[in-house]
KOLFI-789581 format. One record per residue: x negated, y negated, z negated of N, C-alpha, C, O, CB in turn. Coordinates in steps of 0.05 Angstrom, whole numbers, plus 5000, padded with zeros to 4 digits. Glycine has a CB too. Example, Ala and Ser with C-alpha at 12.3 -4.5 7.8 and 13.67 -1.06 7.14 Angstrom:
% residues 2
473651144844475450904844473650664844471550664831477450894819474350454858472750214857474249994843473249774839471850124886
END
This chain:
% residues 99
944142144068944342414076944742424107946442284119946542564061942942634120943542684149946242874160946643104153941042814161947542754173950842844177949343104197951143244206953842544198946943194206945843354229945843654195946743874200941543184249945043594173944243774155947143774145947744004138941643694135948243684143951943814128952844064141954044064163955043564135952244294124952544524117955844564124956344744140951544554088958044414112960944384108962144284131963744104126961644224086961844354160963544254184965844294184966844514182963044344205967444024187970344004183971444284197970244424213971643714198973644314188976544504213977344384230979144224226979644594204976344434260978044274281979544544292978544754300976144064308982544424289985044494302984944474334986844574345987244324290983344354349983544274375983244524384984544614402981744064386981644624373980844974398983645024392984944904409977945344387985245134375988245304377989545284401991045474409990445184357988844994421991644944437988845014464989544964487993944524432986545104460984745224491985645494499985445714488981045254487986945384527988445714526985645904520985846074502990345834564983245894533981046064533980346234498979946464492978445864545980446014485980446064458982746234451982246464443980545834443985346134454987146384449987346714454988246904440988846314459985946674486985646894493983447124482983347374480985446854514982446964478979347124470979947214436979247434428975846844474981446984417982647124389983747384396983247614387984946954373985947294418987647534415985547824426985948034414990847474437983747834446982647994456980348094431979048304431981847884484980247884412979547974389980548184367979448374356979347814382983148054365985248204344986048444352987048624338987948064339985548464388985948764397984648974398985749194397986348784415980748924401978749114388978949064363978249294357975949084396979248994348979749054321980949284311980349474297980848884311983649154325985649384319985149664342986449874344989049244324983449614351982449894373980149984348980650204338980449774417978249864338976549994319978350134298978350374293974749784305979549964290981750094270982150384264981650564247984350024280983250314290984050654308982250884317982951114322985150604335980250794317978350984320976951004295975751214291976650934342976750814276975650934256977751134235976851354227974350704241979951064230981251254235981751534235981951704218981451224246981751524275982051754289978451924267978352154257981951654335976651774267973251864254974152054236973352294237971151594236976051944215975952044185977352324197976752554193977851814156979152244211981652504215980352754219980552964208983752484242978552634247976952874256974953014237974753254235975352804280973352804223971652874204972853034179971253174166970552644196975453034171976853144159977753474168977553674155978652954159978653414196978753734210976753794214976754034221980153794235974553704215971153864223971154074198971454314200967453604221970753924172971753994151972554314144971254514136973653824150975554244150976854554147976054694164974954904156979554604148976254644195974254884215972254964200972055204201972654774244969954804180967855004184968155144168967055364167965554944185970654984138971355224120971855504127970955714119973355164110974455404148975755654159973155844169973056084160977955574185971255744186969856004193967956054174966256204183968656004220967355974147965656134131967656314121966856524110963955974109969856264123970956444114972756784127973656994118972256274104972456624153971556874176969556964178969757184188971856854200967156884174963956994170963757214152962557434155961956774157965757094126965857304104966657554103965757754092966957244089969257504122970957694129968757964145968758204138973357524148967557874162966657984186964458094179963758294191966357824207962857974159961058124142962558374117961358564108959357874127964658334112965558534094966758694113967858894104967358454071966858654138967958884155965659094166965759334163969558764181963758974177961659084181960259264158959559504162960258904189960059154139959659404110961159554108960559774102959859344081963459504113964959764107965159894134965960124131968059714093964559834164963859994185961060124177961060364179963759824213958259994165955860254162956560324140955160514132952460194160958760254120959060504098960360774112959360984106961360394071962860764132962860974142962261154160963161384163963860964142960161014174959061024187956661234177956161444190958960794193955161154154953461314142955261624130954661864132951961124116957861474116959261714113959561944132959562194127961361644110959761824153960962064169957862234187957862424203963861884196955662084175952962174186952762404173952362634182950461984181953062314146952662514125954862824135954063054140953662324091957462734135958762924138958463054158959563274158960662894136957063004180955863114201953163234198952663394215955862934220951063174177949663274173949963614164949063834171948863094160951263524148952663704120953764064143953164304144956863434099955463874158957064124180954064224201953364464200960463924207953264094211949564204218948464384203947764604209947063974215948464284180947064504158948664784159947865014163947264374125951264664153953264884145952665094175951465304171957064724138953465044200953365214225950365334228950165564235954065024251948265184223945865204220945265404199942965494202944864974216946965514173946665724158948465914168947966134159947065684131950565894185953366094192950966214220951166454224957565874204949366104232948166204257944966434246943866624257947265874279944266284219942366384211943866674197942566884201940566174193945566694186946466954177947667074202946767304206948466934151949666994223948967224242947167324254947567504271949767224256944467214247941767254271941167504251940367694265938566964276941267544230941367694208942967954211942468184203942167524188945067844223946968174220946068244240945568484234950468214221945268224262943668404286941468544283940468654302942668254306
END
């Protein structure tokens, strides 16, 4: 068997004591723990995106049931303005009458 094709390379302990190697684990273990944190921070935000957009369908709703009920009175009060037109519009036609 060719020792070049062995799949199974021993554990050498020698890197542990290269300061360069140390540094670079640790500068490892620190984006890690920086991903960590931002994945994280991902869910949190993704979590409050969440209720914001709840919250404003549910101000959408609101703002649409306000507006109906602004052209419901709105028509109301057309009408009742119509109605008083008519009404002055017959009070003017019967005085043109008493003359």
């Amino acid at each position: 068997m060719d020792p070049r094709e062995d799949d199974d390379l021993p554990f050498d302990d020698s890197d542990d004591h290269d300061p360069l190697i140390r540094e670079l684990r640790a500068e490892m273990v620190r984006l890690q723990a920086q991903i960590d944190q931002l994945m994280a921070s991902a869910r949190d935000r993704a979590e409050e995106v969440a209720e914001l957009r709840a919250r404003l369908s549910e101000l959408e709703a609101i703002v649409e049931r306000l507006r109906g009920r602004y052209r419901q009175g709105l028509r109301l009060w057309a009408c009742i303005a119509g109605f008083y037109g008519i009404a002055i519009g017959m009070w003017l036609s019967w005085l043109l009458r008493q003359w």
